[in-house]
C-alpha positions as CSV (number, residue, x, y, z in Angstrom):
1,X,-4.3,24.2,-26.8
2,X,-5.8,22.4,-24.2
3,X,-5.3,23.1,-20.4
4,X,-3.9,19.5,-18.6
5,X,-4.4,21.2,-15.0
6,X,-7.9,21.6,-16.3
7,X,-8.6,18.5,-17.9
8,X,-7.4,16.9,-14.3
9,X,-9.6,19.2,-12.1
10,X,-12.1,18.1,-14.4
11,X,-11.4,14.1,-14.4
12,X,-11.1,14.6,-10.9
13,X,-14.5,16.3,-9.8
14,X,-16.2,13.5,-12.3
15,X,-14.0,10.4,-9.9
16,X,-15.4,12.5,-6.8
17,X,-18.7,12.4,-8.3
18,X,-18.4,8.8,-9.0
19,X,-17.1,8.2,-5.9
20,X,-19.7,9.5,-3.7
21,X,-22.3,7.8,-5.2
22,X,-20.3,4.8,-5.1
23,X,-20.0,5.1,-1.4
24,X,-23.6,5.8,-1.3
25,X,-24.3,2.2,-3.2
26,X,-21.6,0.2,-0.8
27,X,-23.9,1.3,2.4
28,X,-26.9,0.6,1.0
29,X,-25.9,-2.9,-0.2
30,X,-24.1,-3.2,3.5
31,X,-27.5,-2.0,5.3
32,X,-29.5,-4.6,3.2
33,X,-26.8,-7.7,3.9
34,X,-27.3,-7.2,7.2
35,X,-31.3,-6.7,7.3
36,X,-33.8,-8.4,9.0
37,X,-35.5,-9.4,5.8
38,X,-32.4,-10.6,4.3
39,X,-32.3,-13.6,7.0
40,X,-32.7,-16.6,4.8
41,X,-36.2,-18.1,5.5
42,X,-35.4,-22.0,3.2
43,X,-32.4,-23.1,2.4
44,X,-32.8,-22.3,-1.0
45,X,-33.2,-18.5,0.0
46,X,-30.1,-16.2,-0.6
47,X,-31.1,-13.4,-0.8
48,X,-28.7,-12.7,1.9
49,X,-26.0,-14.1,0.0
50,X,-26.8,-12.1,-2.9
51,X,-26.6,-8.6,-0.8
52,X,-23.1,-10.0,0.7
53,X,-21.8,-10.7,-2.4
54,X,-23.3,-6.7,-4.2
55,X,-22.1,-5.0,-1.0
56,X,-18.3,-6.4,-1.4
57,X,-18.5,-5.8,-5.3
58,X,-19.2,-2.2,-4.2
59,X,-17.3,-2.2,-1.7
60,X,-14.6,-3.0,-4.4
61,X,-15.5,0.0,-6.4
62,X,-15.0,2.8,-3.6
63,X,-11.4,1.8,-3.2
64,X,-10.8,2.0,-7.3
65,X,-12.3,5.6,-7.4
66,X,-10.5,6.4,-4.4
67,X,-7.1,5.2,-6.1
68,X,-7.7,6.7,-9.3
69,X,-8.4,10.4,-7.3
70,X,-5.2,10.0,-5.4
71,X,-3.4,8.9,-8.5
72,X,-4.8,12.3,-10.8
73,X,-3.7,14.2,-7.5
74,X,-0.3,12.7,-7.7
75,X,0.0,13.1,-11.5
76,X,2.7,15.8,-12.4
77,X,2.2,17.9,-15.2
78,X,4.7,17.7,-17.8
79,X,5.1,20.0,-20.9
80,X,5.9,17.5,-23.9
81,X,7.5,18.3,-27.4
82,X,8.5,17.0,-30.4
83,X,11.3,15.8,-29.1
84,X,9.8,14.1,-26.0
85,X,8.3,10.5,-25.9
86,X,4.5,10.0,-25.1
87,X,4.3,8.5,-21.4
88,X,1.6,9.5,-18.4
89,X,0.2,12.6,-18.9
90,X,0.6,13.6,-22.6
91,X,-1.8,15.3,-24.4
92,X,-2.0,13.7,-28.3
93,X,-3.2,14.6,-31.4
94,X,-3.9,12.6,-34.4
95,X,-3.6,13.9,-37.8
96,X,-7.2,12.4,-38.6
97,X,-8.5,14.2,-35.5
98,X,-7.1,17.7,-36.2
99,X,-10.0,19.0,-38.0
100,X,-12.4,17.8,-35.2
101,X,-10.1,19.6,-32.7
102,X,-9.6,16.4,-31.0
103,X,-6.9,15.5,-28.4
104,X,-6.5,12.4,-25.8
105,X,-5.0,12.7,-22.7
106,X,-3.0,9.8,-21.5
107,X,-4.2,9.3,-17.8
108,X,-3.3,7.1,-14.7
109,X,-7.2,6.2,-14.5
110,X,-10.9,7.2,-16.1
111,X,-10.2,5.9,-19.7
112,X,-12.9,6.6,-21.9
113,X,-14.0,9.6,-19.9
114,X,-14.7,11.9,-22.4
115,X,-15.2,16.1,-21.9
116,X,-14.8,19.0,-24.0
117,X,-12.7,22.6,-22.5
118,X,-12.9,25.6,-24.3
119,X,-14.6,23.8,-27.4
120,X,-11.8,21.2,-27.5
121,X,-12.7,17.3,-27.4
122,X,-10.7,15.3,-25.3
123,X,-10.9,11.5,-24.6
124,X,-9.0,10.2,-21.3
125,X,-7.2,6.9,-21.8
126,X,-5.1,4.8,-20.0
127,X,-2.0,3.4,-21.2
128,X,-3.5,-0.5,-20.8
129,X,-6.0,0.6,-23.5
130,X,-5.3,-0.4,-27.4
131,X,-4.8,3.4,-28.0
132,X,-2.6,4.0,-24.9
133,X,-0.6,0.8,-26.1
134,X,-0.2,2.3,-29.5
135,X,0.9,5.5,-28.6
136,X,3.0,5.0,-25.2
137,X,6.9,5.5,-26.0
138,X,6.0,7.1,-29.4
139,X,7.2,11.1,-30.8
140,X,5.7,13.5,-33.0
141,X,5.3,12.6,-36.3
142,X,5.9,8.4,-35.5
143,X,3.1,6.5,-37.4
144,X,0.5,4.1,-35.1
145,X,-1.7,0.8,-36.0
146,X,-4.6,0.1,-33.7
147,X,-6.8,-2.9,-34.0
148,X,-10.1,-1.8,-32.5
149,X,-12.1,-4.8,-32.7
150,X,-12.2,-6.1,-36.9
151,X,-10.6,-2.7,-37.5
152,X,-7.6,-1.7,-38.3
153,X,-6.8,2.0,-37.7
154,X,-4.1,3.6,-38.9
155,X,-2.6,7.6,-38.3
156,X,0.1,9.4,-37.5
157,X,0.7,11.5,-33.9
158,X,0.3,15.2,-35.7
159,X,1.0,16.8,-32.2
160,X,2.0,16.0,-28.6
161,X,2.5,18.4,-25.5
């Protein structure tokens, strides 16, 4: 059974990761906006422009990873059961996915962000995604339909905690 404090200590050391080096990116397009050889030489240079434009988009970035750390460090750890209906922080098994020992976690931010713990897969999705759609206000044993691009997946929730 897999561990949801360790799945978000895990999810949150990969945001802090992310983070960082986002940080990192946002000062080094900020340093080159505001370079000497950015100054537009024609009319038709923009290269100045250009780093304006890359240091905001990064700029954009740091203030998502920072959200989504605060919102994993805010996320309260429930203990779901058969009875309970999947929301924020439920852990899901398919019955498709049982032999591959293969559980997502339904999490405020990182969808897709994939890890294994204690040779359990688990895949991190958010409740925006088709698969968080599907499965958000759903029990144990409730059958889902996904359309995942031309294809058409159906399963049923083997096990929720």
């Amino acid at each position: 059974m897999p561990n949801k404090k360790k799945i978000i200590e895990i999810v949150i050391t990969e945001l802090s990761k992310e983070y960082q080096q986002a940080i990192d990116a946002a000062n080094d397009a900020h340093a080159a906006a505001v370079d000497d050889q950015s100054v537009a030489e024609t009319q038709y240079d923009t290269l100045a422009i250009e780093a304006s434009y890359l240091a905001e988009g990064q700029s954009k970035r740091v203030i998502e990873f920072k959200h989504a750390i605060d919102a994993y460090k805010a996320l309260s750890i429930i203990e779901f059961n058969c009875d309970s209906y999947i929301a924020l922080g439920a852990l899901v098994q398919l019955s498709a996915d049982l032999k591959a020992n293969h559980w997502f976690f339904i999490g405020p931010a990182a969808g897709g962000f994939r890890c294994q713990l204690d040779e359990i897969n688990i895949t991190v999705i958010s409740p925006q995604s088709p698969m968080g759609t599907a499965l958000i206000g759903k029990q144990q044993d409730d059958d889902i339909e996904i359309i995942l691009g031309n294809n058409k997946l159906t399963d049923y929730i083997a096990t929720l905690k």
